[in-house]
gemmi code that builds the backbone of each chain (N, CA, C; Angstrom):
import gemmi

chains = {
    "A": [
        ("UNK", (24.877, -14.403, 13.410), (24.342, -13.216, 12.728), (23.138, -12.675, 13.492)),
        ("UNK", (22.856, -11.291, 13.386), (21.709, -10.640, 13.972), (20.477, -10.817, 13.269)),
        ("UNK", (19.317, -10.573, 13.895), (17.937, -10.968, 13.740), (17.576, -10.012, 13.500)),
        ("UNK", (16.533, -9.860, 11.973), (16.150, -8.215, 11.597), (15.472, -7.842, 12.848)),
        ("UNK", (14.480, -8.292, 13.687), (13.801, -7.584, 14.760), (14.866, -7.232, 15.619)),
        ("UNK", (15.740, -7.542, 15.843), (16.280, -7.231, 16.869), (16.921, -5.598, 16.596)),
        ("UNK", (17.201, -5.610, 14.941), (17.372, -4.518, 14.259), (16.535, -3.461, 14.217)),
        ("UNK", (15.130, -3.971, 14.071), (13.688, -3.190, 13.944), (13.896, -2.645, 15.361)),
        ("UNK", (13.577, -3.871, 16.265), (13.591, -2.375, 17.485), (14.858, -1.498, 17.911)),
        ("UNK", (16.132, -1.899, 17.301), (17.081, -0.742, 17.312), (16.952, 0.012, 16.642)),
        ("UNK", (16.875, 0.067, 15.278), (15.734, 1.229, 14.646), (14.917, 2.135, 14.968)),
        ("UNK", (13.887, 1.540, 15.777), (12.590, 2.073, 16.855), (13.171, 3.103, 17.265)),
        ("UNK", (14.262, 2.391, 18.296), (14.715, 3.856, 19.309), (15.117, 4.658, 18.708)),
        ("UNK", (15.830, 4.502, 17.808), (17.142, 5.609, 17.263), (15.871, 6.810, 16.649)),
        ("UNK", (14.720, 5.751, 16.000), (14.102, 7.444, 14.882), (13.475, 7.530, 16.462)),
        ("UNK", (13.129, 7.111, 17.230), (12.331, 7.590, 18.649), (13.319, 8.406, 19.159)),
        ("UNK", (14.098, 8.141, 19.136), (15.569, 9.696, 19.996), (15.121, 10.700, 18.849)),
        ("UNK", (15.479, 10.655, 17.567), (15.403, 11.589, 16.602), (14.260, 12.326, 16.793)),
        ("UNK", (12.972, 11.587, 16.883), (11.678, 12.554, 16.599), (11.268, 13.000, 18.106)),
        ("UNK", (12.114, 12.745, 19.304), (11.772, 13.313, 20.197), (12.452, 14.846, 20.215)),
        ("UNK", (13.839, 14.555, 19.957), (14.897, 15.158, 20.090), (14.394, 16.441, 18.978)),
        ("UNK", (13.695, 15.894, 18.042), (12.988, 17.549, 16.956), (12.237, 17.943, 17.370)),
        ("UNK", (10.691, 17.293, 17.970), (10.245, 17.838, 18.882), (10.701, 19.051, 19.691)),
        ("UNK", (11.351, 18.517, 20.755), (11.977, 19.620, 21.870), (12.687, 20.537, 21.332)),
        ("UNK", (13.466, 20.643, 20.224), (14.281, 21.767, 19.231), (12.958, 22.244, 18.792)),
        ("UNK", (12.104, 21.644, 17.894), (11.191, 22.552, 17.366), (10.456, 23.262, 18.158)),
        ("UNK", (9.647, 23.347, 19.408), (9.434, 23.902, 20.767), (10.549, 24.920, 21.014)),
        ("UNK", (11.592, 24.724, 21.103), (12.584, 25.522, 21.506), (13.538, 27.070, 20.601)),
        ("UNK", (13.151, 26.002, 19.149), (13.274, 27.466, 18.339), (11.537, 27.724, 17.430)),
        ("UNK", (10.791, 27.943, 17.721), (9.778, 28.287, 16.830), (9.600, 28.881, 15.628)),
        ("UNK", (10.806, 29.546, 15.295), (11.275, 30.228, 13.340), (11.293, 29.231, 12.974)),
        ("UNK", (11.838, 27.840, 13.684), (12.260, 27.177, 12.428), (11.580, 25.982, 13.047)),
        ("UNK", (10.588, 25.908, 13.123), (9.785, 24.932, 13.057), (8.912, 24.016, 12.030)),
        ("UNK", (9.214, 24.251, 11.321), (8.292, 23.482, 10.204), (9.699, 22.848, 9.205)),
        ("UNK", (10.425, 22.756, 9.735), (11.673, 22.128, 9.631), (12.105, 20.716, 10.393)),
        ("UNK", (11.505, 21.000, 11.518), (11.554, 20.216, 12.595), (10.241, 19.063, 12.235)),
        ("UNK", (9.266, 19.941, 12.280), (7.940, 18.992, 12.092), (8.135, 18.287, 10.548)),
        ("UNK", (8.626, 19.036, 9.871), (9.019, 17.585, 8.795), (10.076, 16.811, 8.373)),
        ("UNK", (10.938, 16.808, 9.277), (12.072, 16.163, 10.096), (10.924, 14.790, 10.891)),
        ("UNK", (10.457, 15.378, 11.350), (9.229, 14.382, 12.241), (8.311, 13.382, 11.416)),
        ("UNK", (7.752, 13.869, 10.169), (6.892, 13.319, 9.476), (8.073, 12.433, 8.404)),
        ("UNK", (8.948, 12.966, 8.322), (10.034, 12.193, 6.861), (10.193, 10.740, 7.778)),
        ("UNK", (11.096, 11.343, 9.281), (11.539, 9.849, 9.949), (9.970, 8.878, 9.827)),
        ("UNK", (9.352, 8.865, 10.492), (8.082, 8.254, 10.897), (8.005, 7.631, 9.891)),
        ("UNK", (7.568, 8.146, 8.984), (7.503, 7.369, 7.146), (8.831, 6.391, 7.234)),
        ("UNK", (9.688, 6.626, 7.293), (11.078, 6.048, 6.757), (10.650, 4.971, 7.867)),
        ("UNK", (10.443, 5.138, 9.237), (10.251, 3.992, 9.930), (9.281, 2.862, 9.563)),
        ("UNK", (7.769, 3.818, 9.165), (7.218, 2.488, 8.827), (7.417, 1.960, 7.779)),
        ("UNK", (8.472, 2.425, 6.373), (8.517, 1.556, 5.508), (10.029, 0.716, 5.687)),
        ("UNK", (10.516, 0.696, 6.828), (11.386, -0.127, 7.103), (10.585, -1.058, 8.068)),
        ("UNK", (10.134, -1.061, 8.905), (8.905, -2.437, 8.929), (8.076, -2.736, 7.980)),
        ("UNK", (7.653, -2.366, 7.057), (7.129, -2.893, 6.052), (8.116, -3.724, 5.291)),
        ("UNK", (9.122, -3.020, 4.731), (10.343, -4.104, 4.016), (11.001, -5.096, 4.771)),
        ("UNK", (10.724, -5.098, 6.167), (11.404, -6.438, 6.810), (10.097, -7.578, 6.538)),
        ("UNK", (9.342, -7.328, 7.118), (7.954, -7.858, 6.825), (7.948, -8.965, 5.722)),
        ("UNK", (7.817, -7.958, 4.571), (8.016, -8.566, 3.540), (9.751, -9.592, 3.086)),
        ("UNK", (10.654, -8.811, 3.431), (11.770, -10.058, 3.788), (11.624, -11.290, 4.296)),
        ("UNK", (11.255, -11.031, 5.424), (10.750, -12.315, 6.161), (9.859, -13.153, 5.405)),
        ("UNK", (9.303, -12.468, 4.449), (7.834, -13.582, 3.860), (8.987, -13.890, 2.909)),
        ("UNK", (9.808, -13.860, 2.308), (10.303, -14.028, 0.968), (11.323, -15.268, 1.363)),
        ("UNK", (12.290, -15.005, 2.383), (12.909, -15.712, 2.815), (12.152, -17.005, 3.541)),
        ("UNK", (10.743, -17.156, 3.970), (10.171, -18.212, 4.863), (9.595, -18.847, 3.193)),
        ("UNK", (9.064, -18.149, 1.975), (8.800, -19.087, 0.802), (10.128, -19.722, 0.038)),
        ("UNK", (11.070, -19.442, 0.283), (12.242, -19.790, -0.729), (12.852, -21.062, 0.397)),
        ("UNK", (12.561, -21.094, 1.704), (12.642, -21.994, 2.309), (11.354, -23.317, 2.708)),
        ("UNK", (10.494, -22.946, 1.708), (9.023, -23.690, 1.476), (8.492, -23.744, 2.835)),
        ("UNK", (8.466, -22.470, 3.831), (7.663, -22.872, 4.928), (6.045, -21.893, 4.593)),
        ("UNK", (6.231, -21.250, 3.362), (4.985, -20.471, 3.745), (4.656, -20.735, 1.812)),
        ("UNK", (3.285, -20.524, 1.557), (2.478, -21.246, 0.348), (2.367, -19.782, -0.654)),
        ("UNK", (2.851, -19.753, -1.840), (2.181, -18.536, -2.314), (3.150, -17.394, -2.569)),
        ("UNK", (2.802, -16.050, -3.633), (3.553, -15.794, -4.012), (4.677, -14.633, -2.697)),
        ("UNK", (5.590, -14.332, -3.209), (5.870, -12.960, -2.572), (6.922, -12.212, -3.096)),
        ("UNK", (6.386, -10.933, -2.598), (7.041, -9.574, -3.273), (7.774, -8.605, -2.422)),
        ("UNK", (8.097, -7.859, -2.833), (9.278, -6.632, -2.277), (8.017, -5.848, -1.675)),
        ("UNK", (7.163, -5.291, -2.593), (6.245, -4.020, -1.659), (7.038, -3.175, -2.224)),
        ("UNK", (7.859, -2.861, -3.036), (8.443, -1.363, -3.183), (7.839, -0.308, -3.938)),
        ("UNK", (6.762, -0.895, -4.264), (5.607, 0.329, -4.731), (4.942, 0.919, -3.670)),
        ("UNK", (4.774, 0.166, -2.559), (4.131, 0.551, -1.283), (4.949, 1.436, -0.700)),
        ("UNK", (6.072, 1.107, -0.879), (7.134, 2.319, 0.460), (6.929, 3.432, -0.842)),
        ("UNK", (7.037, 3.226, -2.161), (7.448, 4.686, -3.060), (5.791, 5.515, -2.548)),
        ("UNK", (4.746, 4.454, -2.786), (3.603, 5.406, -2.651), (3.265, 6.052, -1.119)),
        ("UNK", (4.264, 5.115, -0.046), (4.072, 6.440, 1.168), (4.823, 7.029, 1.017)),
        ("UNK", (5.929, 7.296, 0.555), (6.858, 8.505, 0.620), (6.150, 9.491, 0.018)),
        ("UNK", (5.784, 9.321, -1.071), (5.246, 10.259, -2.078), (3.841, 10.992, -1.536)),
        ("UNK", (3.062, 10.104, -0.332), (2.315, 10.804, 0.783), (2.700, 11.891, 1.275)),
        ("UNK", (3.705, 11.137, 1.847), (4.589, 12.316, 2.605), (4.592, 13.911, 2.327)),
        ("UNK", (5.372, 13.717, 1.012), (5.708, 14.523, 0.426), (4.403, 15.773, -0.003)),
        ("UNK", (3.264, 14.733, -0.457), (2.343, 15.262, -0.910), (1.762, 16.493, 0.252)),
        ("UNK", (2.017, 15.610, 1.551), (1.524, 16.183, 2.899), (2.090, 18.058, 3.101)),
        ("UNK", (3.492, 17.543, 2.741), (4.655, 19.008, 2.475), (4.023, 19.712, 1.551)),
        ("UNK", (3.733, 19.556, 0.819), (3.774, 20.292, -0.412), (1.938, 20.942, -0.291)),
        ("UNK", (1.278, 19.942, 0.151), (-0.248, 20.728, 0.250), (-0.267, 21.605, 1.747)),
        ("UNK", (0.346, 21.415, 3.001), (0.674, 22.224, 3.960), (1.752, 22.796, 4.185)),
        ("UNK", (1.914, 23.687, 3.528), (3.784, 24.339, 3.529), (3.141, 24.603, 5.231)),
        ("UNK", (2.878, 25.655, 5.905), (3.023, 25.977, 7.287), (2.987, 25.168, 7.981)),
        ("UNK", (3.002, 23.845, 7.905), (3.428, 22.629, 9.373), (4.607, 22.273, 8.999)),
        ("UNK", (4.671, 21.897, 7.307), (5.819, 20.993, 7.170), (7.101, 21.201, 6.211)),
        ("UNK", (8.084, 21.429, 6.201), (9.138, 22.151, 5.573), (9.358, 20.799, 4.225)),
        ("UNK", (9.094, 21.004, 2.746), (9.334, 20.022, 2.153), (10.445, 19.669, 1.849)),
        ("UNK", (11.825, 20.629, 1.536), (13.011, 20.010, 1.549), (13.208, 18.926, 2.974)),
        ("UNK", (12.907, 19.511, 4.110), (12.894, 18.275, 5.265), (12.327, 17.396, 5.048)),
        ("UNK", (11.195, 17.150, 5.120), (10.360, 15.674, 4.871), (11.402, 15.004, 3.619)),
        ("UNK", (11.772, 15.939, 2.549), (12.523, 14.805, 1.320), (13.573, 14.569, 2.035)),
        ("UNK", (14.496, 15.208, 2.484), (15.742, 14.813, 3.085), (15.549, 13.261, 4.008)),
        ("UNK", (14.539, 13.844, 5.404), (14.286, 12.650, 6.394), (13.839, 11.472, 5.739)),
        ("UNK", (13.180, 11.117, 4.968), (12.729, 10.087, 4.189), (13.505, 8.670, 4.050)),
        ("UNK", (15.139, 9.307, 3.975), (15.899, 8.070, 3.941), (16.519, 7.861, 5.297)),
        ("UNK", (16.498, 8.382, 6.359), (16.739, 8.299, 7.736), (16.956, 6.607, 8.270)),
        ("UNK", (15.771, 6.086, 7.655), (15.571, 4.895, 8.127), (16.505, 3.819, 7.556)),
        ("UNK", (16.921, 3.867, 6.036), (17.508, 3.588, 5.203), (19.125, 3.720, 5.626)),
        ("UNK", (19.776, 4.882, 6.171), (21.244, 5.273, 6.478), (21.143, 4.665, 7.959)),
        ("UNK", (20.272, 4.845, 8.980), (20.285, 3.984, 10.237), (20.561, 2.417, 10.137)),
        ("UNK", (19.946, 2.030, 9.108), (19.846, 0.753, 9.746), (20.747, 0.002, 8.945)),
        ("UNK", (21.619, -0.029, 8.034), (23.311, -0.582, 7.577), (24.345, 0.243, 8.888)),
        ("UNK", (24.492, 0.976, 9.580), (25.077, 1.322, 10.307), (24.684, 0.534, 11.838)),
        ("UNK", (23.548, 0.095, 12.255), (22.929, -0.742, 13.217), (23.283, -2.153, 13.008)),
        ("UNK", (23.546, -2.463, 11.886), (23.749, -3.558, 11.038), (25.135, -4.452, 11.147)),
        ("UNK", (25.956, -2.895, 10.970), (27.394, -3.130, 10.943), (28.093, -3.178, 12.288)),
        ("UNK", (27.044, -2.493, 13.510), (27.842, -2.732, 14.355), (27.078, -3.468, 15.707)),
        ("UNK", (26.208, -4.188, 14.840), (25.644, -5.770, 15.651), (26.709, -6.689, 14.860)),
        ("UNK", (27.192, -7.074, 13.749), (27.766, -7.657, 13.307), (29.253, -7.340, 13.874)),
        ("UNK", (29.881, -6.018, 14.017), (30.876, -6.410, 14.764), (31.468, -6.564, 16.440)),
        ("UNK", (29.784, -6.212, 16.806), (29.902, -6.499, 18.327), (30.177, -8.121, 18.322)),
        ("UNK", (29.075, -8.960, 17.502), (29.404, -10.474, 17.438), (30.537, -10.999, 17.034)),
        ("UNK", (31.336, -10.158, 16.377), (32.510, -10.782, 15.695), (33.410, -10.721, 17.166)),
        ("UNK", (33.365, -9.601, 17.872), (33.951, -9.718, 19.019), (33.912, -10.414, 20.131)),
        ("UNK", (32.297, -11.261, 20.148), (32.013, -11.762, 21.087), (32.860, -12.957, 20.633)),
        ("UNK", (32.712, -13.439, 19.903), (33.317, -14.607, 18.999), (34.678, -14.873, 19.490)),
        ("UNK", (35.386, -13.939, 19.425), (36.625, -13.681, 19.216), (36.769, -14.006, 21.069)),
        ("UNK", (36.440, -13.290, 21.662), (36.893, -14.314, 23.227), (36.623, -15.586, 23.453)),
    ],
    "B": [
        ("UNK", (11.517, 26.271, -18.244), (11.858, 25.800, -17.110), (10.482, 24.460, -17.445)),
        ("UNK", (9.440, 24.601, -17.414), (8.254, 23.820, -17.314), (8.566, 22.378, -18.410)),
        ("UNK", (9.277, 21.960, -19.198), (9.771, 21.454, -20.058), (11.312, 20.410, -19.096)),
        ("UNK", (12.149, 21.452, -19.197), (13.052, 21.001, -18.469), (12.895, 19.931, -17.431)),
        ("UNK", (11.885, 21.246, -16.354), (11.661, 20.318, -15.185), (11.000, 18.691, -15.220)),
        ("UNK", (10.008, 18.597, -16.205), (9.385, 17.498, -16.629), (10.776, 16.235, -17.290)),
        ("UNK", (11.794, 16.671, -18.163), (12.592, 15.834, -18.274), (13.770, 15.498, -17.225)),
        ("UNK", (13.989, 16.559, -16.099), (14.611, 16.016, -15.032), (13.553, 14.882, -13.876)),
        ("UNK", (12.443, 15.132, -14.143), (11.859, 14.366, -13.075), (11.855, 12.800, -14.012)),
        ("UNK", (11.650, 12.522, -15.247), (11.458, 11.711, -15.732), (13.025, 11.078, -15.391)),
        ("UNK", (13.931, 11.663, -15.863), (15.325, 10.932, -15.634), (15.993, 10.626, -14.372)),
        ("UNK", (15.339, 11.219, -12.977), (15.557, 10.561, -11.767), (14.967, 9.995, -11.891)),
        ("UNK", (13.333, 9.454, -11.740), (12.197, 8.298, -11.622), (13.003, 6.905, -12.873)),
        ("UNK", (13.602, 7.270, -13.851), (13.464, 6.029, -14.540), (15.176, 5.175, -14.339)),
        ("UNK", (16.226, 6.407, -14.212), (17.205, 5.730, -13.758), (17.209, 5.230, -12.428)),
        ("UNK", (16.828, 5.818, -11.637), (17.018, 5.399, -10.068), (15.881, 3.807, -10.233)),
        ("UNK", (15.094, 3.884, -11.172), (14.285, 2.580, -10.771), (14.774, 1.469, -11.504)),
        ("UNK", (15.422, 2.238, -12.544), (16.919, 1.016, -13.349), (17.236, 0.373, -12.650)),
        ("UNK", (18.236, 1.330, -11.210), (19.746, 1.017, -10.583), (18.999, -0.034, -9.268)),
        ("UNK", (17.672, 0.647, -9.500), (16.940, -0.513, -7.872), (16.648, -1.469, -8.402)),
        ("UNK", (15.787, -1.750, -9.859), (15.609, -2.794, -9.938), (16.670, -3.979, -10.399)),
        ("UNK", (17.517, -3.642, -11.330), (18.850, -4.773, -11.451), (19.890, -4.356, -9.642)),
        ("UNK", (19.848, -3.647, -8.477), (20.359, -4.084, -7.812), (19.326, -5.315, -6.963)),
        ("UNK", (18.008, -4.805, -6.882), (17.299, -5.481, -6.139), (16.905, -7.085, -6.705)),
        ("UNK", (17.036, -7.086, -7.605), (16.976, -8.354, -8.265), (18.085, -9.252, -8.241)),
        ("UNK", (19.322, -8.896, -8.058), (20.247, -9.609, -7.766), (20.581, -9.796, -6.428)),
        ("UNK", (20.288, -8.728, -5.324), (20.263, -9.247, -4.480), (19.014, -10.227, -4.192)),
        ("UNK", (17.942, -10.656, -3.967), (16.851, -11.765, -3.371), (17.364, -12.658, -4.661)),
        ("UNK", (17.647, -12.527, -5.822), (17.963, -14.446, -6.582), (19.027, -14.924, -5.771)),
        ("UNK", (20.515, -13.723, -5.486), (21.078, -14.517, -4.839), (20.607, -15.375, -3.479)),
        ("UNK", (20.023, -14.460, -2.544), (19.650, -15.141, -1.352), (18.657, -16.298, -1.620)),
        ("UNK", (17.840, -16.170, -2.521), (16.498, -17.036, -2.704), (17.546, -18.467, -2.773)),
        ("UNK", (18.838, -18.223, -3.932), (19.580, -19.441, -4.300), (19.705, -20.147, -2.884)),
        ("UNK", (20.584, -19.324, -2.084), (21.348, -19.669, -0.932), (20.204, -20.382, 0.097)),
        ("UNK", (19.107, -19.933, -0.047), (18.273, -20.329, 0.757), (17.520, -21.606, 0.506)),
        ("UNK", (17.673, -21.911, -1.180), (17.099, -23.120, -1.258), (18.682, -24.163, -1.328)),
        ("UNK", (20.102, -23.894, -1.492), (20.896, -24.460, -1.238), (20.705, -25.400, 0.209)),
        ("UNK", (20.953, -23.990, 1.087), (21.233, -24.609, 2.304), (20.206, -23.589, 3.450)),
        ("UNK", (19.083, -24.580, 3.404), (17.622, -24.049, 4.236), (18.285, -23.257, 6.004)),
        ("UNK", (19.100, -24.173, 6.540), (19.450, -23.678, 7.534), (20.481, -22.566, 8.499)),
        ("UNK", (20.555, -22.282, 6.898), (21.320, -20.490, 6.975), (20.573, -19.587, 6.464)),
        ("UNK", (19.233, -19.817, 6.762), (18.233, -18.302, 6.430), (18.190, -17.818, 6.993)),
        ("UNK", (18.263, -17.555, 8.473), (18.903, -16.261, 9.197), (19.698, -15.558, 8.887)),
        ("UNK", (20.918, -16.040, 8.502), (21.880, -14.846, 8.314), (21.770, -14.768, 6.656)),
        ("UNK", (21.438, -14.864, 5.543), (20.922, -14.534, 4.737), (19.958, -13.812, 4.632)),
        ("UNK", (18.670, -13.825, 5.576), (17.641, -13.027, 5.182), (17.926, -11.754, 6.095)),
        ("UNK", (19.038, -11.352, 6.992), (19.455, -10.154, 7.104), (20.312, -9.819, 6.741)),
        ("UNK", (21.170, -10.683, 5.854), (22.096, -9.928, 4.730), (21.027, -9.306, 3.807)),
        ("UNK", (20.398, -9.997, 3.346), (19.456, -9.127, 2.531), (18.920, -8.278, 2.642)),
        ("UNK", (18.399, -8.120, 4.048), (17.694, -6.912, 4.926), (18.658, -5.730, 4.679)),
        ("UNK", (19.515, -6.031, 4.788), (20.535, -4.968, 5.088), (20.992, -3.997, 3.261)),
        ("UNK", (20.930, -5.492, 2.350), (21.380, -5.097, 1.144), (20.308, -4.280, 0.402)),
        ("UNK", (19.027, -4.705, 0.845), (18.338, -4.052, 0.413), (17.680, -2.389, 0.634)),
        ("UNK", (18.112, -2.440, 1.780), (17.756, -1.023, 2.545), (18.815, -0.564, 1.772)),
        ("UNK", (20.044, -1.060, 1.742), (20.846, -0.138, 1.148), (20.968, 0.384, -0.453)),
        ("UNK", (20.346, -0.154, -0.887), (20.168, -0.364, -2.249), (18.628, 0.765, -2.351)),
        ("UNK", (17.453, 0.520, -1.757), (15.923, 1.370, -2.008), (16.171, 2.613, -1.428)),
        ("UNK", (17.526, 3.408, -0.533), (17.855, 4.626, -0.423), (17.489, 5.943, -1.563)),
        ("UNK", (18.637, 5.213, -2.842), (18.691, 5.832, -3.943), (17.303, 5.990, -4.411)),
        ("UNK", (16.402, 5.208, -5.123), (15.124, 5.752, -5.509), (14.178, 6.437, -5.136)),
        ("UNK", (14.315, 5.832, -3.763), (13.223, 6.956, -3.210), (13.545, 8.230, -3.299)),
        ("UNK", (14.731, 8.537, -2.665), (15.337, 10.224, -3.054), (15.090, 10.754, -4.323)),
        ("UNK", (15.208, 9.582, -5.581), (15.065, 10.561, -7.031), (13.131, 10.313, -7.408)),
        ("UNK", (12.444, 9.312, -6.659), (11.380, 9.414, -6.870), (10.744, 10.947, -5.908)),
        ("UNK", (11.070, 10.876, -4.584), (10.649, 12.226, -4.398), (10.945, 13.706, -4.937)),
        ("UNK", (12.387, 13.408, -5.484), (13.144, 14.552, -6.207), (11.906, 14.882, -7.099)),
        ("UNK", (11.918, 14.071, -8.193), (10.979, 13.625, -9.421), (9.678, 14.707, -8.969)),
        ("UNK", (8.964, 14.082, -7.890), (7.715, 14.302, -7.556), (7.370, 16.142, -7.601)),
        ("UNK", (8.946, 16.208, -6.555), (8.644, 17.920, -6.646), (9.255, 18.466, -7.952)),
        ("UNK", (10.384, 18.084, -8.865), (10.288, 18.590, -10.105), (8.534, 18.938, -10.543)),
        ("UNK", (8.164, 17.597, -10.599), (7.039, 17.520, -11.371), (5.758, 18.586, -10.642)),
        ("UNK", (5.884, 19.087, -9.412), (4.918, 19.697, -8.535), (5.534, 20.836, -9.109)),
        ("UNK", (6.629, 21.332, -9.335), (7.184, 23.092, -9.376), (6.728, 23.212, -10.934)),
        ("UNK", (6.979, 22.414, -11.763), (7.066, 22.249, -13.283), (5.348, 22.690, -13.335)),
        ("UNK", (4.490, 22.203, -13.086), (2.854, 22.586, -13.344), (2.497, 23.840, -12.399)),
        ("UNK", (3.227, 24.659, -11.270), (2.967, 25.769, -11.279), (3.399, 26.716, -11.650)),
    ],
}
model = gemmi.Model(1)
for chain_id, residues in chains.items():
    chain = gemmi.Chain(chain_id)
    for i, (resn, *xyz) in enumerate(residues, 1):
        res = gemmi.Residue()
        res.name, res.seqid = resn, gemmi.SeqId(i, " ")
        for name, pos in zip(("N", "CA", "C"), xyz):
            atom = gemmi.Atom()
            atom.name, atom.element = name, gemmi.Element(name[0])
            atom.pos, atom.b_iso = gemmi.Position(*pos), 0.0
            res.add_atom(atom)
        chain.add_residue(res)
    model.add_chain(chain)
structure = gemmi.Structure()
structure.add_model(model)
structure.setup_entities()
């Protein structure tokens, strides 16, 4: 089986292609830029609260295996209260940041990484298989 | 509309945190089980979980931000 980091930094790249890749579109069409830039701000968020929830995986899984002392939790108040940053960010600067975008991008990180998931798991099934 | 909007934001925020919390809770008891079963399959357990869980905290966040801007359009 695959190793969440190994996931995290496939993750990395993919919103790193994405938020480059809006970048250079948003540069390239300027009407619709504040579409782009919160395309930019939704991924980023979605990224860091997918290192935050591995994070915390890892702690949950190292106490249920008694290597680490003490309690542990999900954090899912932490990812709701940066999203809701986010959002807040959209909604108090409409001219940088388009808020239907930022809500949309938000789960970016979330639809990437079961699809990264599924096909580390069936690259291994293949390796297996020779 | 100002009424309305306030009971649509309430009914994404409280179902979506329903559907996360009985999914999210069943997923980590199961793994927590598996993990105190058999200690030396926490690798591939704690990224089954990784995985179950991302897939599972999708849904809320979308109806908690939904929620948020109901609740932002509803007070202006």
């Amino acid at each position: 089986m695959t190793d969440p980091s190994k996931m995290n930094k496939l993750m990395l790249f993919s919103i790193a292609g994405i938020v480059i890749a809006c970048l250079v579109i948003a540069e390239i069409m300027p009407h619709r830029r504040t579409v782009f830039h919160g395309v930019v701000l939704g991924a980023s968020v979605s990224c860091f609260n997918i290192f935050y929830m591995a994070r915390k995986i890892m702690n949950i899984a190292k106490s249920a295996s008694g290597e680490r002392k003490g309690r542990a939790t999900l954090g899912f108040g932490f990812r709701i209260a940066t999203s809701i940053l986010a959002i807040v960010l959209a909604i108090e600067y409409p001219h940088y940041f388009n808020e239907i975008a930022v809500c949309a991008s938000l789960v970016t990180g979330y639809f990437i990484l079961p699809i990264i998931g599924f096909i580390m798991v069936l690259n291994e099934d293949k390796h297996h298989a020779k | 509309m100002g009424v309305m909007a306030y009971i649509a934001a309430a009914i994404a925020v409280g179902l979506g945190a329903l559907g996360a919390g009985i999914g999210n809770g069943l997923i980590v008891s199961k793994t927590v089980e598996g993990i105190a079963r058999q200690p030396e399959a926490r690798a591939t357990l704690q990224t089954t979980m990784y995985i179950g869980v991302a897939l599972v905290e999708a849904l809320p966040i979308i109806g908690v931000v939904l929620a948020f801007i109901f609740y932002a359009g509803a007070g202006s």
